[in-house]
FIMARMI-407068 format. One line per 3 residues: number of its first residue (from 1); their letters; for each residue x, y, z of C-alpha. Coordinates in Angstrom, 1 decimal, always signed. Layout:
! FIMARMI-407068
NUM> A> X,Y,Z ~ ...
END
This chain:
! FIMARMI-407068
1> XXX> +111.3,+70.9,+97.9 ~ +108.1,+70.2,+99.8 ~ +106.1,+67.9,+101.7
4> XXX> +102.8,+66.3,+100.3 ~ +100.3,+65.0,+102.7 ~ +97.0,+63.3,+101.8
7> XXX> +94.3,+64.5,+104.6 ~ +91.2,+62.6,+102.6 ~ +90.8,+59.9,+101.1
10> XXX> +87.1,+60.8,+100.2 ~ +87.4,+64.0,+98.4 ~ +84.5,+65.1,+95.9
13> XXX> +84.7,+65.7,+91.9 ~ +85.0,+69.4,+92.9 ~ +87.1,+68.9,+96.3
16> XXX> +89.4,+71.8,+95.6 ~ +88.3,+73.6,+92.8 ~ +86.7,+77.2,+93.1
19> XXX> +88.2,+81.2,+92.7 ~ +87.9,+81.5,+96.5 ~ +90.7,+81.0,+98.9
22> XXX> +91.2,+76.9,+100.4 ~ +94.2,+77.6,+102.8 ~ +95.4,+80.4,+105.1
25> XXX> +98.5,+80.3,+107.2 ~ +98.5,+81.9,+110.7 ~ +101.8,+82.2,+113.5
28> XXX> +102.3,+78.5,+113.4 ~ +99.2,+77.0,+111.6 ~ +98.1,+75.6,+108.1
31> XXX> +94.5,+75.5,+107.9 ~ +92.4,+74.1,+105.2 ~ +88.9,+73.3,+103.1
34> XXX> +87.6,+71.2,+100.9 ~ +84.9,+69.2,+100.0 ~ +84.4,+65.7,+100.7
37> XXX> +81.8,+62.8,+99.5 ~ +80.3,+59.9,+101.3 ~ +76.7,+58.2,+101.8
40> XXX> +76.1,+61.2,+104.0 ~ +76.3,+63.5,+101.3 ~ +78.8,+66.3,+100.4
43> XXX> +80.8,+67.6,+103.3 ~ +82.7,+71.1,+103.8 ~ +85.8,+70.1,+105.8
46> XXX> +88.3,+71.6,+107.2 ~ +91.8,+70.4,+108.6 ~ +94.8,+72.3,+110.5
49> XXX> +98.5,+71.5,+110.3 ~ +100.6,+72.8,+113.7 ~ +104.1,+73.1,+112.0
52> XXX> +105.5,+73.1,+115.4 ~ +104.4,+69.7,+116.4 ~ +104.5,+68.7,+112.6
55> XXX> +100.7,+66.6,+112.9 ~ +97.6,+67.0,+111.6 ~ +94.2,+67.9,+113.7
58> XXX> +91.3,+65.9,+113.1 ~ +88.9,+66.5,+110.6 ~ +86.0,+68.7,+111.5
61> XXX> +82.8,+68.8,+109.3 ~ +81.6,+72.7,+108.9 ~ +78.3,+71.5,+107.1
64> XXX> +76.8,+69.9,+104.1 ~ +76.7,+71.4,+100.3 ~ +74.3,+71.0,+98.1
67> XXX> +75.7,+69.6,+95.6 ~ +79.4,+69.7,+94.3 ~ +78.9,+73.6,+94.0
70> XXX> +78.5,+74.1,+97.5 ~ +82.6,+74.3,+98.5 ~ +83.7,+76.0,+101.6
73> XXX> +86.2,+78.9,+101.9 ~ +88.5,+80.6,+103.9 ~ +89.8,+83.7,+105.3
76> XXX> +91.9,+84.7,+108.7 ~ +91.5,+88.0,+110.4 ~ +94.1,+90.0,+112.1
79> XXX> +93.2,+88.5,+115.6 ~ +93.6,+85.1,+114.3 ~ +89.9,+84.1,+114.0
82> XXX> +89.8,+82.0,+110.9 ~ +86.1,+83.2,+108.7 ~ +84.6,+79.9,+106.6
85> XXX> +82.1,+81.0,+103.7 ~ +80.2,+77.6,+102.8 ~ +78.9,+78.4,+99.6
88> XXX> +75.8,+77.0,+97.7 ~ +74.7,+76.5,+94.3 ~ +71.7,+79.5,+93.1
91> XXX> +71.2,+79.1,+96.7 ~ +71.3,+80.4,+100.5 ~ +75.6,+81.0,+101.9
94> XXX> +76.4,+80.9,+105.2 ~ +79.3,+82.0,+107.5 ~ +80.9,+81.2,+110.6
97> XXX> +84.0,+81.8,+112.4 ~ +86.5,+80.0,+114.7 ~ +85.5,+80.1,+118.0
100> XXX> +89.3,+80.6,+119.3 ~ +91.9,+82.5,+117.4 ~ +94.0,+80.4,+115.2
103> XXX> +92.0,+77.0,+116.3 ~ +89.7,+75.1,+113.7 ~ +88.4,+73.1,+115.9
106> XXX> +85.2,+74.9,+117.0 ~ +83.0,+76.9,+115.2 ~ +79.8,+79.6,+115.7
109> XXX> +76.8,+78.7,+114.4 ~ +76.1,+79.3,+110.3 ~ +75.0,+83.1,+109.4
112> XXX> +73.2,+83.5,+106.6 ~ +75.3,+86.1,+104.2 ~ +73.5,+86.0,+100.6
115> XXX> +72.3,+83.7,+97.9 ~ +74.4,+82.7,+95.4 ~ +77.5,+80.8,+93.8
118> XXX> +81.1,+80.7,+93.8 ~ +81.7,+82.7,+96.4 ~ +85.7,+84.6,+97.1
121> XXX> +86.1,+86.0,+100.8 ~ +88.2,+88.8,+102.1 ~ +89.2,+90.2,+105.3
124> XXX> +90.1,+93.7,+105.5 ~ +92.9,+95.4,+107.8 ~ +89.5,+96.5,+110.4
127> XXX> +88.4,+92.9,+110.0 ~ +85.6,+93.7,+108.2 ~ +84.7,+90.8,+105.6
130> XXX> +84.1,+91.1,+101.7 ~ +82.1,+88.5,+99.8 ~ +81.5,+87.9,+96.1
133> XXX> +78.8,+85.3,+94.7 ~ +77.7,+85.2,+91.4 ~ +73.8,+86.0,+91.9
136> XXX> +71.0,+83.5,+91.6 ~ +69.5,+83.1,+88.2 ~ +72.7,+83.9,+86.5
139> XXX> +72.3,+87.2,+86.9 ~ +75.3,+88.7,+87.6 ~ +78.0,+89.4,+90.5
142> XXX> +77.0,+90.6,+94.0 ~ +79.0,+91.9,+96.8 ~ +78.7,+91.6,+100.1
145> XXX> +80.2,+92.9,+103.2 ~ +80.1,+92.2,+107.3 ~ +81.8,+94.6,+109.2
148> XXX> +83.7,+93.0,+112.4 ~ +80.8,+93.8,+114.9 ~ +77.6,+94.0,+112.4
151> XXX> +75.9,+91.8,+110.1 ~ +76.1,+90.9,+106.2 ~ +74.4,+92.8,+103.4
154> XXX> +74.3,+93.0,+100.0 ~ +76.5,+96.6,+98.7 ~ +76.5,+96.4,+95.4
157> XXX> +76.0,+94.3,+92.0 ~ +79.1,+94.8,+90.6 ~ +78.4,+93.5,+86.9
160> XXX> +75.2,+92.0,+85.6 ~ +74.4,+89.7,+82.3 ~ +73.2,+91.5,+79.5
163> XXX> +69.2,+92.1,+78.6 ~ +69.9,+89.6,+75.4 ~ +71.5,+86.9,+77.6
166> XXX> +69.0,+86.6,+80.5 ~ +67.8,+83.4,+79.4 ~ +70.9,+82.1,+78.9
169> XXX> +73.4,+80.3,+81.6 ~ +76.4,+82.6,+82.7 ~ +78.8,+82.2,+85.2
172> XXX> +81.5,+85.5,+86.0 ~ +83.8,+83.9,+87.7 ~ +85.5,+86.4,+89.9
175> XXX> +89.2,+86.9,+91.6 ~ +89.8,+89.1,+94.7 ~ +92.5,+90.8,+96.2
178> XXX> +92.6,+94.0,+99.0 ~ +96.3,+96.4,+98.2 ~ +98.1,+97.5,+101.2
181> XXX> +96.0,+101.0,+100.6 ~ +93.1,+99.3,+101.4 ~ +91.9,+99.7,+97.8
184> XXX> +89.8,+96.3,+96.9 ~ +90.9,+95.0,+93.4 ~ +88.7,+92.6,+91.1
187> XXX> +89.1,+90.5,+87.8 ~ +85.6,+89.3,+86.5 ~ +85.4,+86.9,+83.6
190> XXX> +82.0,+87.5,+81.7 ~ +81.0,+83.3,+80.8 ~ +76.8,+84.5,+78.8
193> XXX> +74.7,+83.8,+75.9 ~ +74.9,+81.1,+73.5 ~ +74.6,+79.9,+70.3
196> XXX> +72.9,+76.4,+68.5 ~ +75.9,+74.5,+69.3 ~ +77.7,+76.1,+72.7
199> XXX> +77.2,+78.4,+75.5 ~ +79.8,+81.1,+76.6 ~ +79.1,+83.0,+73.4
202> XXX> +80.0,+85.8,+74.8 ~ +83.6,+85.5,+76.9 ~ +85.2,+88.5,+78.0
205> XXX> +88.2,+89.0,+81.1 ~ +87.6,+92.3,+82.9 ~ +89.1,+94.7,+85.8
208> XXX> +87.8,+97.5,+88.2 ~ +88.7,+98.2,+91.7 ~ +86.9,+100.0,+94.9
211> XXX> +88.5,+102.5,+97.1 ~ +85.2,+102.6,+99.2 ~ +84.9,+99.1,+100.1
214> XXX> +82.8,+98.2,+97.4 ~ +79.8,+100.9,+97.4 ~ +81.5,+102.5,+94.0
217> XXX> +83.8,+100.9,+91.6 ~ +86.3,+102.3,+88.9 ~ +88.7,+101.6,+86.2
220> XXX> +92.3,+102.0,+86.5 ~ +92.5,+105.4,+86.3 ~ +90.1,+106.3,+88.4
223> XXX> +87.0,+106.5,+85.6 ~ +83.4,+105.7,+87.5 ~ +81.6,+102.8,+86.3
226> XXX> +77.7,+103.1,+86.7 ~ +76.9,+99.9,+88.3 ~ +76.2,+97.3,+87.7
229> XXX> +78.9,+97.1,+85.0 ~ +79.8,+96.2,+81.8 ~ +82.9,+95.3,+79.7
232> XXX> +82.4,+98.5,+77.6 ~ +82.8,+100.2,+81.0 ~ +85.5,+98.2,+82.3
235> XXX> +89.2,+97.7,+82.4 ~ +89.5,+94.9,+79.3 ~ +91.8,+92.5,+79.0
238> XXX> +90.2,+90.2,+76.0 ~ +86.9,+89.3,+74.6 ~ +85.4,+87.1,+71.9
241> XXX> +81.6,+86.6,+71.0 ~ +83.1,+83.6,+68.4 ~ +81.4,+81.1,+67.7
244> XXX> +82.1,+77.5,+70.3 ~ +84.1,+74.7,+69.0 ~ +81.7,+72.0,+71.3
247> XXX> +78.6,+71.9,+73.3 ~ +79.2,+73.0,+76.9 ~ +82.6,+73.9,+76.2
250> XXX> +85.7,+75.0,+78.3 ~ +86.3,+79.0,+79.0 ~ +88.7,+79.9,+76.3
253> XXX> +89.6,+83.3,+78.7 ~ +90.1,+83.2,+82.3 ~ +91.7,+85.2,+84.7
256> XXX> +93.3,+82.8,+86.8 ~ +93.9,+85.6,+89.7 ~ +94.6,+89.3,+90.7
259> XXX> +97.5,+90.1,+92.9 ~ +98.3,+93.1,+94.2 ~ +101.8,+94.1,+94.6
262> XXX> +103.6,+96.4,+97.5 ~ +103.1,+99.3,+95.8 ~ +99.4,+98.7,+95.3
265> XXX> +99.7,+98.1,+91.3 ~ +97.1,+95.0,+90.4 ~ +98.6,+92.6,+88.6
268> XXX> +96.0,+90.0,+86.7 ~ +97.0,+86.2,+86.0 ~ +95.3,+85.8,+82.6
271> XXX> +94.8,+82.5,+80.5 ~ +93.8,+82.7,+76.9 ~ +93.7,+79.8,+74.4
274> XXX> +91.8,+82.4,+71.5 ~ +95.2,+82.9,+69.4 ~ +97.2,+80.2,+70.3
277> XXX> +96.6,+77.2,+72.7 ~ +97.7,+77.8,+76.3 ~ +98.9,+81.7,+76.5
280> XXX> +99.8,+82.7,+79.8 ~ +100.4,+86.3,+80.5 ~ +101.2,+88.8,+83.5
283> XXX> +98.8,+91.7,+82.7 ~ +100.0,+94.5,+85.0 ~ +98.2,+98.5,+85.2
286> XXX> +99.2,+101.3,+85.9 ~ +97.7,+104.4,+87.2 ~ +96.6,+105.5,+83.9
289> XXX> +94.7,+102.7,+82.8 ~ +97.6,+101.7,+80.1 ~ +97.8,+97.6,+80.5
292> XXX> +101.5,+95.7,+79.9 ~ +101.7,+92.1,+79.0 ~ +104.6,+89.6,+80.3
295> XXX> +104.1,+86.3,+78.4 ~ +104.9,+83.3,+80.7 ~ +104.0,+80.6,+78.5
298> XXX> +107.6,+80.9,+76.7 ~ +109.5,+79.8,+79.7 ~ +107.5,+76.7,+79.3
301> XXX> +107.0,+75.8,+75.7 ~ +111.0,+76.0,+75.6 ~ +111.3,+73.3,+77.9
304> XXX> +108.2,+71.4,+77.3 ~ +107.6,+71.9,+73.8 ~ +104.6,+69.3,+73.6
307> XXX> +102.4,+70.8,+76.6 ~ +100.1,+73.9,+76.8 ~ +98.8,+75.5,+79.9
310> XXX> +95.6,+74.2,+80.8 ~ +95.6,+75.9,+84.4 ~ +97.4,+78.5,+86.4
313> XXX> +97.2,+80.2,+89.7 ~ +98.6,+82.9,+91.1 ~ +100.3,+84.0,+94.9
316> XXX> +101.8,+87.0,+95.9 ~ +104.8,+87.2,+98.7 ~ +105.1,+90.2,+101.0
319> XXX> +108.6,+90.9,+99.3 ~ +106.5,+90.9,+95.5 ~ +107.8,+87.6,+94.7
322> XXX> +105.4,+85.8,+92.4 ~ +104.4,+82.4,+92.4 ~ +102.5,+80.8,+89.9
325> XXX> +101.1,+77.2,+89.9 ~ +101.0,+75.9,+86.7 ~ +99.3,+72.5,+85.1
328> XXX> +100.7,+71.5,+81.7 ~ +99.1,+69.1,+79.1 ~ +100.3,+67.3,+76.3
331> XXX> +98.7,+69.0,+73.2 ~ +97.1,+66.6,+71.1 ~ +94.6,+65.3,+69.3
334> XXX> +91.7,+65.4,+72.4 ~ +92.3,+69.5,+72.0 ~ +89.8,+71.0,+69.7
337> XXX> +91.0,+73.8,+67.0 ~ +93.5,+75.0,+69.6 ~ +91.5,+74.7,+72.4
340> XXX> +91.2,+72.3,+75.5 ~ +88.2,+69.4,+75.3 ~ +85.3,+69.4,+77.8
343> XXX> +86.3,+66.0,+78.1 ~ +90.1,+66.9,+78.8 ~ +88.5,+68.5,+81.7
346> XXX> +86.4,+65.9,+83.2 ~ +88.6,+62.6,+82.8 ~ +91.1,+61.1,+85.0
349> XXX> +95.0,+61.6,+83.4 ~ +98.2,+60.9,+84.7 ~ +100.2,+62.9,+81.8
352> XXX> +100.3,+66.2,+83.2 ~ +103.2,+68.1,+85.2 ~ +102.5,+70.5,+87.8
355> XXX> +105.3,+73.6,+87.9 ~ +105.6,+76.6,+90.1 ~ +106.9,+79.5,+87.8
358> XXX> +108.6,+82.1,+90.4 ~ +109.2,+85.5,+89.2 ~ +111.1,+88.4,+90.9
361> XXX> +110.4,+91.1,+88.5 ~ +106.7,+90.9,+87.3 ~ +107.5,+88.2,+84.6
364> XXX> +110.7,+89.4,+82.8 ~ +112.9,+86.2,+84.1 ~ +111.6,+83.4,+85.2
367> XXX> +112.6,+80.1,+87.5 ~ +110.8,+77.5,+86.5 ~ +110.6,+74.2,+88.4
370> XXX> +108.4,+71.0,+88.8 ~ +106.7,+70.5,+91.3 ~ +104.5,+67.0,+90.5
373> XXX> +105.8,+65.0,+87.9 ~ +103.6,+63.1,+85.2 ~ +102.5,+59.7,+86.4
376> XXX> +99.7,+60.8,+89.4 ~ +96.5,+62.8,+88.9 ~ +96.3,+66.2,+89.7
379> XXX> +93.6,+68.2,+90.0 ~ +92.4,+71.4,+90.4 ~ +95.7,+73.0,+92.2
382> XXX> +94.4,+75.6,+94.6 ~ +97.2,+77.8,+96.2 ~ +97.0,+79.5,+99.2
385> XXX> +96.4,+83.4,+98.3 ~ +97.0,+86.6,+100.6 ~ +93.3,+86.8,+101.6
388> XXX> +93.2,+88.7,+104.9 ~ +95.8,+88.8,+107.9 ~ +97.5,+86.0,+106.2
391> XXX> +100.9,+86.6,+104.9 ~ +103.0,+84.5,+102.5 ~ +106.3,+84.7,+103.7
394> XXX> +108.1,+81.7,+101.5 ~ +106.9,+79.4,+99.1 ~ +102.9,+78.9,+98.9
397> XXX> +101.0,+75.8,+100.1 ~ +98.4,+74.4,+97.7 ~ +95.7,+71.4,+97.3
400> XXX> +94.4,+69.5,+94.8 ~ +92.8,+65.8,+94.4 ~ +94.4,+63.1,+92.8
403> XXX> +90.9,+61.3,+91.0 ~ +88.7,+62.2,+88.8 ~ +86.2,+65.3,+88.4
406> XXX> +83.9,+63.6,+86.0 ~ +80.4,+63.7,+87.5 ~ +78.7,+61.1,+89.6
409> XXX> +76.3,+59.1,+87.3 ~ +78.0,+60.8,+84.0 ~ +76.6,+64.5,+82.1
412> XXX> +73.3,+63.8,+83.3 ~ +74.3,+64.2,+87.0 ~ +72.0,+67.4,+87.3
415> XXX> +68.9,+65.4,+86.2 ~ +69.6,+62.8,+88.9 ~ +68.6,+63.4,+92.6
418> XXX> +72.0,+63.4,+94.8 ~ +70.2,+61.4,+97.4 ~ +69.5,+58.5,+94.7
421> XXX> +73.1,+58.5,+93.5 ~ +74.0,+58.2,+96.9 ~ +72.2,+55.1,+97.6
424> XXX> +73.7,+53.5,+94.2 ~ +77.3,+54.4,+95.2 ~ +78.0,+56.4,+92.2
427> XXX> +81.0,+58.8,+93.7 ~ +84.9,+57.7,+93.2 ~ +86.5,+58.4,+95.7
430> XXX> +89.4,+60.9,+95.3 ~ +92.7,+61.9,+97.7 ~ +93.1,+65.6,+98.7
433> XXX> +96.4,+66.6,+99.0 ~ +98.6,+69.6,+100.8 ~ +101.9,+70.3,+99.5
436> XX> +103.5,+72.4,+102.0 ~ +106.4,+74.6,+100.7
END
């Protein structure tokens, strides 16, 4: 079905995992980031395969993160030129772009572009670039833009935290995707507040969109929201202000991607594990605002009956194909009152299954096949995503690492200088792999 190529052997605890775009495919090319780990700290990489001469290129180092939280990104133009984002952590981003079309060997110099965290890239049909980064202090979601012969600034804050929750961590995870209109579409997850035993009090799965390249943004149906916005405002999909089953637990709603399909209709990949564990749904709007559900997770419990969906992303073909990538996980004892463990999340497993679900028709049927069988680790599945000139024409390429994602030096890795767990060693090493469709 594919071809799986390891192109590290050093990858981080975070080495593909992030909302922003790892892989872009151009004429002839697969490019791709990730993060790697060594003595000389944590490294943005990136790597190209030429499908015509079926080798790798050598590994080029685009800079140093951080931390873990400081992951590169990717984007392509329409001349080829492939845009990096390295991100940070409540920190300074910086840019920079291919110095030849289609070529990651040489780079310009970093650009500052804004200070934030998690950051998701687009490039529009003019080549002007898009960025999202949740702000420093928590604060909310910024957006960014760089037209193709200007500079970056900030547009707009698209939502923000509420007053009540300013002291509290958030993190509005956000998911980006530009319709053949030129109409920019986002799902924000709202991740604030907490109570005296967890954080994420407040969870909430949320969509607007921008006809204006991000200076106003709407609902659905067209509806203004004053900026910068709220879920009252906003396109809902679900939200909970429940109490948490665990100290620093898992999201328990996600979007897990927006896709946009030929006609321009926004489709949102949306995970919920609030009424039952591991619900996976299509969540489709029309012009009127009036949301439909597919459920996906059928097709799987049918012929997996013992696993729940613990991750999903989502790909869009130019025919409206959909691809999902799917990670499946026995349920069992280590999940709490229906819901995934922290410490399902950060330890290394070998009993999950990897599937691609392909849909022709939104969601209605369903082909569902394997794509990693139990009996490796996978982690954090990142599939290439129409994110600027690049167009999907077949079956998506993804990455993930096959270690662990449990922090260096255990939970109390953000009381520990990196530089000192350096010196002791403390990193496993992990593999990054490319499967190729």
């Amino acid at each position: 079905m594919a071809d799986i190529d390891a192109i590290s052997e050093i990858g981080s605890e975070r080495a593909t995992v992030g909302d922003g775009n790892k892989i872009v495919t151009w004429e002839s090319k697969v490019h791709v980031v990730w993060q790697d780990i060594s003595r000389d700290g944590y490294l943005n990489q990136v790597r190209s395969f030429d499908q015509a001469a079926g080798t790798w290129s050598e590994t080029v180092t685009l800079g140093k993160g951080l931390d873990n939280h400081a992951r590169p990104i990717l984007s392509v133009d329409h001349d080829g030129y492939l845009h990096v984002v390295l991100g940070g952590h409540n920190s300074p981003v910086t840019w920079r772009r291919s110095v030849r079309p289609n070529d990651s060997s040489f780079w310009t110099d970093p650009e500052p572009t804004g200070e934030g965290t998690y950051p998701v890239l687009l490039c529009g049909p003019d080549n002007t670039l898009y960025l999202t980064l949740r702000a420093n202090r928590h604060a909310g979601v910024d957006f960014y833009v760089r037209p193709s012969d200007g500079s970056w600034s900030r547009r707009s804050r698209i939502v923000a935290n509420a007053p009540k929750y300013r002291e509290a961590y958030a993190a509005f995870h956000t998911q980006m995707m530009m319709g053949p209109d030129g109409v920019i579409h986002a799902a924000v997850d709202f991740y604030e507040g907490q109570d005296d035993f967890g954080r994420g009090l407040h969870m909430a799965v949320t969509y607007c969109k921008s006809a204006d390249g991000g200076m106003m943004w709407m609902t659905a149906d067209g509806r203004s929201i004053d900026l910068p916005g709220r879920p009252e405002q906003m396109d809902l999909i679900a939200q909970s202000t429940e109490r948490r089953v665990e100290p620093t637990p898992r999201v328990e709603h996600a979007n897990c991607g927006v896709l946009v399909d030929s006609r321009s209709r926004p489709h949102v990949v949306f995970l919920s594990h609030r009424a039952q564990p591991g619900e996976l749904f299509l969540v489709a709007f029309d012009e009127t605002g009036r949301q439909t559900r597919q459920p996906i997770h059928p097709h799987l419990e049918s012929k997996w009956p013992g696993l729940r969906v613990t991750e999903a992303r989502g790909s869009i073909l130019v025919d409206d194909t959909i691809y999902l990538l799917v990670t499946l996980s026995p349920y069992n004892h280590e999940w709490i009152k229906g819901r995934p463990s922290r410490a399902m999340w950060m330890s290394e497993r070998e009993d999950q299954r990897l599937v691609y679900v392909k849909t022709t028709d939104f969601g209605a049927t369903c082909e569902v096949l394997t794509v990693v069988e139990p009996g490796v680790s996978i982690n954090a599945p990142n599939l290439e995503v129409p994110v600027g000139a690049n167009r999907i024409g077949s079956t998506p390429t993804f990455a993930y690492f096959d270690g662990t994602r449990g922090y260096p030096g255990g939970e109390e890795y953000y009381n520990r200088p990196v530089d000192e767990m350096l010196r002791e060693g403390a990193f496993t090493e992990n593999r990054v792999m490319v499967v190729r469709g």
